[in-house]
C-alpha positions in Angstrom: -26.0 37.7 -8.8 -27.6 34.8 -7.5 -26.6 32.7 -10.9 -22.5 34.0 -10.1 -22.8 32.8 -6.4 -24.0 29.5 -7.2 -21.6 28.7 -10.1 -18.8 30.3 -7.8 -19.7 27.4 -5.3 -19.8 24.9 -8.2 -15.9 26.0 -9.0 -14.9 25.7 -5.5 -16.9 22.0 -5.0 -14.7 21.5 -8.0 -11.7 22.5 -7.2 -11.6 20.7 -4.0 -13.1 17.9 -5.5 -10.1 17.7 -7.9 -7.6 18.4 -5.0 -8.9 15.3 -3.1 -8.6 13.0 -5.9 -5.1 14.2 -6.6 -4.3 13.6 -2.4 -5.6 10.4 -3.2 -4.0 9.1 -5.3 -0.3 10.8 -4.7 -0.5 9.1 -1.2 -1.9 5.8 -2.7 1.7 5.7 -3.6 3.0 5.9 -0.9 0.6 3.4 0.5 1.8 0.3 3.2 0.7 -2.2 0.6 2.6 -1.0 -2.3 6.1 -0.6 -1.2 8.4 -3.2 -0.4 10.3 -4.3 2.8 14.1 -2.7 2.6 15.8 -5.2 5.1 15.4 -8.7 5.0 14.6 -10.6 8.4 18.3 -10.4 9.5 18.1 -6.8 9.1 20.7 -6.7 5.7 20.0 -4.2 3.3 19.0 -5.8 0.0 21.4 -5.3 -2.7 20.6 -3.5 -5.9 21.1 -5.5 -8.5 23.0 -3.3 -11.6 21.1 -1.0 -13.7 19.5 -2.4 -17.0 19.4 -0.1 -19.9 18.0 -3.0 -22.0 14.5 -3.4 -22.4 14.4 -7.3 -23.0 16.9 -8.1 -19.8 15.8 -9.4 -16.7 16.8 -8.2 -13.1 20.4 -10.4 -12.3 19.6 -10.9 -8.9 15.7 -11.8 -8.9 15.3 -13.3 -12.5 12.7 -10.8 -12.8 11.4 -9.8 -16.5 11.9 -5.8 -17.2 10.8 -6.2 -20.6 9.2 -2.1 -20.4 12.3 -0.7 -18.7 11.9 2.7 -20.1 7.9 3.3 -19.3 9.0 1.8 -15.5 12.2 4.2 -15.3 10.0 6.8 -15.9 7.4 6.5 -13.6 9.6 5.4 -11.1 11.6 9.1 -10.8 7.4 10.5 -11.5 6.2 8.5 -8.2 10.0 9.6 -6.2 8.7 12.8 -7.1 5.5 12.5 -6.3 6.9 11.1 -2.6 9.5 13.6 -2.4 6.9 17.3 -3.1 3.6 16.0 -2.5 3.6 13.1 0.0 6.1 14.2 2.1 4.7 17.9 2.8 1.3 16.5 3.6 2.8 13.9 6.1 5.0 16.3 7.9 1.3 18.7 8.1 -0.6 16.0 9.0 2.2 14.3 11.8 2.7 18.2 13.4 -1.2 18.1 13.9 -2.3 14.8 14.8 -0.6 13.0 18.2 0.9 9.5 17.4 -2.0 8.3 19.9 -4.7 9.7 17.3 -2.3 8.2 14.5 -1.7 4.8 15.9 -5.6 4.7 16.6 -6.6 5.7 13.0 -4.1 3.2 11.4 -5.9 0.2 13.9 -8.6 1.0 12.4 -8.4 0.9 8.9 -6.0 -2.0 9.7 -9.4 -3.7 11.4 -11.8 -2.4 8.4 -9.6 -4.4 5.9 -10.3 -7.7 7.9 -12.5 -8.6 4.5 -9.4 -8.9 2.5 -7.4 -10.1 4.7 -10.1 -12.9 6.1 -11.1 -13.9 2.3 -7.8 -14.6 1.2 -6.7 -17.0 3.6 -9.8 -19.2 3.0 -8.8 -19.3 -0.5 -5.4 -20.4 0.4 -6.7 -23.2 2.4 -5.1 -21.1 5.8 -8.3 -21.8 7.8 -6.0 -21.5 11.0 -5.2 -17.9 10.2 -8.8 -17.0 8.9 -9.6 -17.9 12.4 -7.3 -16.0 14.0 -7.9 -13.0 11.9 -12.1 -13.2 12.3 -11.0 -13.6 16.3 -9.2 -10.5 16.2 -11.9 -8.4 14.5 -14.8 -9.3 16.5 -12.4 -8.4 19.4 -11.0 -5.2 17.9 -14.4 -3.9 17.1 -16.5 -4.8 20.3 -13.7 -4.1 22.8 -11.5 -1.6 20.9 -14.4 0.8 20.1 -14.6 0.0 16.0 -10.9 -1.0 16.1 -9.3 2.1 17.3 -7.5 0.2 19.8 -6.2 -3.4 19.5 -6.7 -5.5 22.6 -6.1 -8.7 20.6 -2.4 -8.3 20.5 -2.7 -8.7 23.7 -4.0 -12.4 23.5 -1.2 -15.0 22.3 -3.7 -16.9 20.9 -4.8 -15.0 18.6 -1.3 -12.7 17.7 -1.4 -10.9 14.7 -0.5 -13.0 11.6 0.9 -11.6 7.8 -1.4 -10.2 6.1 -2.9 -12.0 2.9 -3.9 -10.4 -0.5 -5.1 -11.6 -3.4 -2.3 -11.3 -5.5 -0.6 -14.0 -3.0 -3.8 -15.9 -3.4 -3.3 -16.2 -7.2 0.8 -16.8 -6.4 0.0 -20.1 -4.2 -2.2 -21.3 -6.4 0.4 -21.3 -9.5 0.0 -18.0 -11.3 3.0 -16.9 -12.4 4.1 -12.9 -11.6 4.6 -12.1 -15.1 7.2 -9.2 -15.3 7.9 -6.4 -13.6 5.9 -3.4 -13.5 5.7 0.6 -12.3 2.7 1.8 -12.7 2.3 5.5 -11.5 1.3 7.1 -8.5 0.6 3.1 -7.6 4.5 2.0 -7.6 5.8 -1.7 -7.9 3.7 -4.9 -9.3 3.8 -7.5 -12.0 0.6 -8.4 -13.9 -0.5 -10.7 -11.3 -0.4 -8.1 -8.5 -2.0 -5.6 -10.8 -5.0 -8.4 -10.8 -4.9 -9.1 -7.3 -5.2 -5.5 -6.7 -8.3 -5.1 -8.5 -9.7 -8.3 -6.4 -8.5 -6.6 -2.8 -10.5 -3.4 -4.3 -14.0 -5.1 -4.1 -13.2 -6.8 -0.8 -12.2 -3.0 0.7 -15.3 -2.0 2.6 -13.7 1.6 2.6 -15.1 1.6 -1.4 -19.0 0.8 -0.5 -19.0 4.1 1.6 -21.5 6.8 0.2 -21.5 10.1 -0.6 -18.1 9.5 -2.9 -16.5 12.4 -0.8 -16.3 11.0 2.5 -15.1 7.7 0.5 -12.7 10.0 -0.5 -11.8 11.4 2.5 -11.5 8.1 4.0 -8.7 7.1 1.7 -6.5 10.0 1.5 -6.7 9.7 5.8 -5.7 6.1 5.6 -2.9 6.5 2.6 -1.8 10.3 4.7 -1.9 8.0 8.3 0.5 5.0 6.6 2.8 7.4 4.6 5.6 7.9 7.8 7.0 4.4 7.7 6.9 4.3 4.1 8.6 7.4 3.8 11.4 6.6 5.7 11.9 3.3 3.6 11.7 5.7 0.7 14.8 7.7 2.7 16.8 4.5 3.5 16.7 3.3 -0.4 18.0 6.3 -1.8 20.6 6.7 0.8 22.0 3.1 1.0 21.4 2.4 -3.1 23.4 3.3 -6.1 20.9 2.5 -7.9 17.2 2.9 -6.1 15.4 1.6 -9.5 17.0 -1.6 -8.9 16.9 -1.5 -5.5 13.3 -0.9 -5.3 12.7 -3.9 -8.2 14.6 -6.2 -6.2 13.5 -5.8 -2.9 9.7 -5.8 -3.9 9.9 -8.9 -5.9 12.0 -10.8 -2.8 9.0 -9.2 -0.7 6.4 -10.4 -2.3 7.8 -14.2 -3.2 8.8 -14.3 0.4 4.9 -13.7 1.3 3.4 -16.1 -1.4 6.4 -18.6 0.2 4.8 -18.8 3.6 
């Protein structure tokens, strides 16, 4: 009886374990950092550029490569998928449960956690200015705002908060081309170079360091579930205003992220 109870709690330990994993990384693409901007700074929707049903053509508007056009297609309705069953229902749970105060406090403070990435990657693009103002705002954020939970440093002109700097602008500015375009799934958009960069952010996220694996866990699906609203509604806006949201989603990604490495 004994032997039945304990491998009955090994199934459940599984099971959730599993579940989390899969929250994970369903949310993960729907996360801030992998979904592009869908109006430019003069609020105009960004035009999709025509469907491509051949492999070796680039995007028209961008220049982009889409040399793997049918693996990218295919994870791209996947991932919509993914936003549309999963994503969405454990938002609209987690937003009928938690006030925006308890929201807006949990995103400043993965926001101030990720000061690492952020902090590291604008030394190596010689942006000691901003590395200042972004060290500035974490000691502030953490004394002051209770761990970063609040944000009194947007409060302080001198130290307003500035774009936010990966790795995989890091490797843009200091010549590496983006390659081609990419889906990958449950992650969304990239190009070999962000793929890389990504892998570089990953050992700067303090989030990953955290012990026992579940709480790691736990951490992540709480910080993709907490970001997933705005991203959702960009999600919305493409389909609706796109005849094309494949295209649409290309285009505006690649813009986004040569608009970032342009700055």
């Amino acid at each position: 009886m004994q032997s039945y109870n304990l491998k009955k709690l090994r199934l459940k330990n599984l099971s959730l374990t599993v579940l989390l994993i899969v929250i994970t990384l369903l949310s993960a693409c729907a996360s801030k950092n992998n979904q592009p901007e869908l109006m430019d700074k003069d609020s105009k929707p960004l035009r999709a550029s025509p469907q491509l049903n051949e492999s070796d053509e680039s995007d028209i508007e961008t220049g982009i490569p889409d040399p793997i056009y049918p693996w990218n297609r295919f994870w791209f309705e996947f991932n919509s998928y993914a936003v549309d069953y999963v994503v969405r229902p454990v938002y609209k749970t987690y937003d009928f449960i938690t006030p925006d105060p308890v929201q807006t406090s949990v995103g400043n403070f993965f926001h101030n956690i990720l000061f690492p990435v952020r902090f590291v990657n604008s030394l190596l693009q010689f942006k000691f200015k901003q590395a200042g103002v972004e060290m500035s705002r974490f000691v502030l954020n953490t004394t002051y705002g209770v761990g970063g939970l609040f944000d009194p440093a947007a409060d302080k002109k001198a130290i307003v908060e500035t774009d936010d700097e990966d790795f995989g602008q890091t490797l843009g500015n200091w010549g590496v081309g983006e390659g081609f375009y990419i889906v990958w799934p449950l992650l969304g958009p990239s190009t070999p170079r962000d793929t890389v960069g990504k892998v570089g952010d990953f050992f700067l996220d303090p989030v990953n360091y955290v012990d026992p694996w579940e709480l790691r866990t736990g951490a992540n699906v709480l910080k993709n579930v907490n970001n997933s609203g705005e991203i959702i509604k960009q999600f919305d806006t493409l389909n609706e205003m796109s005849v094309d949201p494949y295209s649409a989603m290309r285009n505006a990604y690649i813009q986004r992220r040569r608009a970032q490495i342009a700055k």
